[in-house]
Residue, then its C-alpha position, 0 to 999 in steps of 0.5 A: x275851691x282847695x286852697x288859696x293862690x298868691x292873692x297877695x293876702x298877708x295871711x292867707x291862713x287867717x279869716x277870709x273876708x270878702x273884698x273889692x277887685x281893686x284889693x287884687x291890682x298889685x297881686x296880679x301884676x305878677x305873671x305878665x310873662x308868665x307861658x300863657x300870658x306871652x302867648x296873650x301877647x302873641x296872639x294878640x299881636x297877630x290878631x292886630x298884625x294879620x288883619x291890619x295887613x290884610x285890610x291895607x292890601x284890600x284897600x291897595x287893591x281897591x285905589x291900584x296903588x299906595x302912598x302911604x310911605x310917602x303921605x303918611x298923615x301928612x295931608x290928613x287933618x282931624x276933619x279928613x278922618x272924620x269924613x273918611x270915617x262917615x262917609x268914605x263909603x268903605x263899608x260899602x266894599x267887601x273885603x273878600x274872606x281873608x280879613x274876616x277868616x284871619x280876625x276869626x282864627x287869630x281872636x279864637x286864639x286871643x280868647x283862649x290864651x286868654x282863658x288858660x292864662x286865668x285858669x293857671x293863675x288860679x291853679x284850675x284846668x283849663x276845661x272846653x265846658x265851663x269856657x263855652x258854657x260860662x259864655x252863655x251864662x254871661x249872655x243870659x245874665x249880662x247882656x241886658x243890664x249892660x246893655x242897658x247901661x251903655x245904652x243909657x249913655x249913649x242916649x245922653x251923649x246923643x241928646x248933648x251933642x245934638x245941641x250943636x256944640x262942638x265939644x259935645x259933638x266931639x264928645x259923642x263921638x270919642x265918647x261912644x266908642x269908649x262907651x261901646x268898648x267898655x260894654x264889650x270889656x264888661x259882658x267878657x268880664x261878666x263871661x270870664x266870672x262865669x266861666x271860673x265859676x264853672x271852673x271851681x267845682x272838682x273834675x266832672x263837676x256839672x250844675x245837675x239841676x236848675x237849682x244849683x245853676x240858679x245859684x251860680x247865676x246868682x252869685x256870678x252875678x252878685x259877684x260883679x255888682x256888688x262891685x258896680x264902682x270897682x268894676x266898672x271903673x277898672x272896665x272903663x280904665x281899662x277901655x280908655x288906656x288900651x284906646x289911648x296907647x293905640x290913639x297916641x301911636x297913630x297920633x305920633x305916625x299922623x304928627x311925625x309923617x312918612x316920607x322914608x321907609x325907615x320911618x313908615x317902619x319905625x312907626x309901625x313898629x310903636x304901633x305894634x308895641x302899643x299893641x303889646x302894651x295893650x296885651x300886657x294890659x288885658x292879661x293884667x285884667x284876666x288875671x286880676x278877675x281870677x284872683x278876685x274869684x278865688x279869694x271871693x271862693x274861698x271866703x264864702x266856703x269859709x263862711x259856709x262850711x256846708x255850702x256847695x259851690 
């Protein structure tokens, strides 16, 4: 790559040595409100807004009216959402084409902010072919040790909570989701490597053969574990602060209750900020792994004058 961004290296000048993402927290921090890191926001925040909207006036339909300003949680006990969840038969109905067209377009949007916030941070455009071309990478390269991974744990929270204990059963059931949220978080991580990978060459740049696409495999791979801990840890972090902020708001709406409009609207309203905090979050994370890219980049150039990208 030409040149080094603010990576937050006292002296980028100076030799390069390869380091760990967490080395890149502080630096990219910067830029949350940056053009491309508000329209994150935004579109995040309509992929929550329109398809929380449009399931609940499905599920209007379906009952023929609501209660919701009036029963807010009030009636809900932490075992009434764990029957409403297995067994509410909700799955059962079919939510017609608006909630899945609209979770479609405004994730689209997400995604893309998303890859335009990484390329600015770094100083690359933003090319169609290394996005589309670095998320089959990530499948080929990423899919199945992860899975593997989160498999593993999965089977191990099955196996406690099939002990009959109720905190491991509990732990099964918190655990799994953020065991499924952590491996969807670290395949995208895994794409976001290989698609700046892709983005490192000049205009036009293509793999031209198997050889070459082998090494960017390799090194988008090493590139995330040789990090295990690192990664994984802020991959897991990560899962768990945005699931929190969105638990804590429901949690305070299941506490507080309706009983007003003003109040079912103030508490959509934190749940809506949970949603941009959640945002500010992820766009914290694109960012990081782009800087990580490019100082890794850098210094490996440095270290081999000669080598190709």
């Amino acid at each position: 790559m030409t040149g080094i961004p603010d990576t937050g290296d006292p002296a980028p000048e100076a030799e390069l040595a390869l380091r760990g993402p967490w080395s890149f927290l502080a630096a990219a921090a910067r830029g949350g409100f940056s053009r491309w890191g508000l329209q994150l926001m935004a579109a995040w925040l309509a992929f929550s807004l329109l398809t929380s909207v449009l399931w609940a006036l499905h599920l209007r339909r379906l009952a023929g009216w609501s209660a919701l300003p009036s029963y807010w949680g009030e009636q809900l006990t932490a075992r009434d959402l764990w029957e409403i969840a297995e067994n509410g038969g909700l799955r059962a109905h079919w939510s017609g084409p608006w909630v899945p067209l609209a979770c479609g377009l405004t994730l689209l949007w997400v995604l893309w902010a998303g890859w335009r916030l990484q390329a600015a941070a770094i100083g690359r455009p933003a090319r169609l072919g290394a996005w589309l071309w670095g998320f089959l990478d990530a499948l080929a390269i990423g899919a199945a040790p992860l899975a593997a991974l989160a498999g593993a744990l999965l089977l191990v929270m099955g196996r406690l909570a099939a002990t009959g204990i109720q905190g491991l059963g509990w732990l099964d059931w918190a655990g799994g989701g953020l065991v499924r949220l952590g491996f969807w978080s670290a395949l995208f991580l895994q794409w976001w490597l290989c698609r700046l990978g892709r983005a490192e060459g000049p205009p036009g740049w293509r793999m031209g053969s198997w050889g070459r696409l082998g090494r960017h495999l390799g090194l988008s791979m090493r590139r995330f574990w040789l990090h295990p801990v690192q990664w994984l840890a802020l991959v897991a972090g990560g899962a768990a602060l945005r699931a929190g902020f969105t638990l804590l708001a429901l949690a305070l709406a299941w506490r507080v209750g309706g009983g007003t409009i003003p109040k079912v609207c103030g508490l959509l309203a934190l749940q809506l900020a949970a949603v941009l905090v959640n945002a500010w979050l992820l766009g914290w994370f694109l960012r990081l792994a782009a800087l990580f890219l490019a100082h890794d980049a850098a210094a490996r150039a440095q270290a081999e004058p000669g080598g190709a990208p």
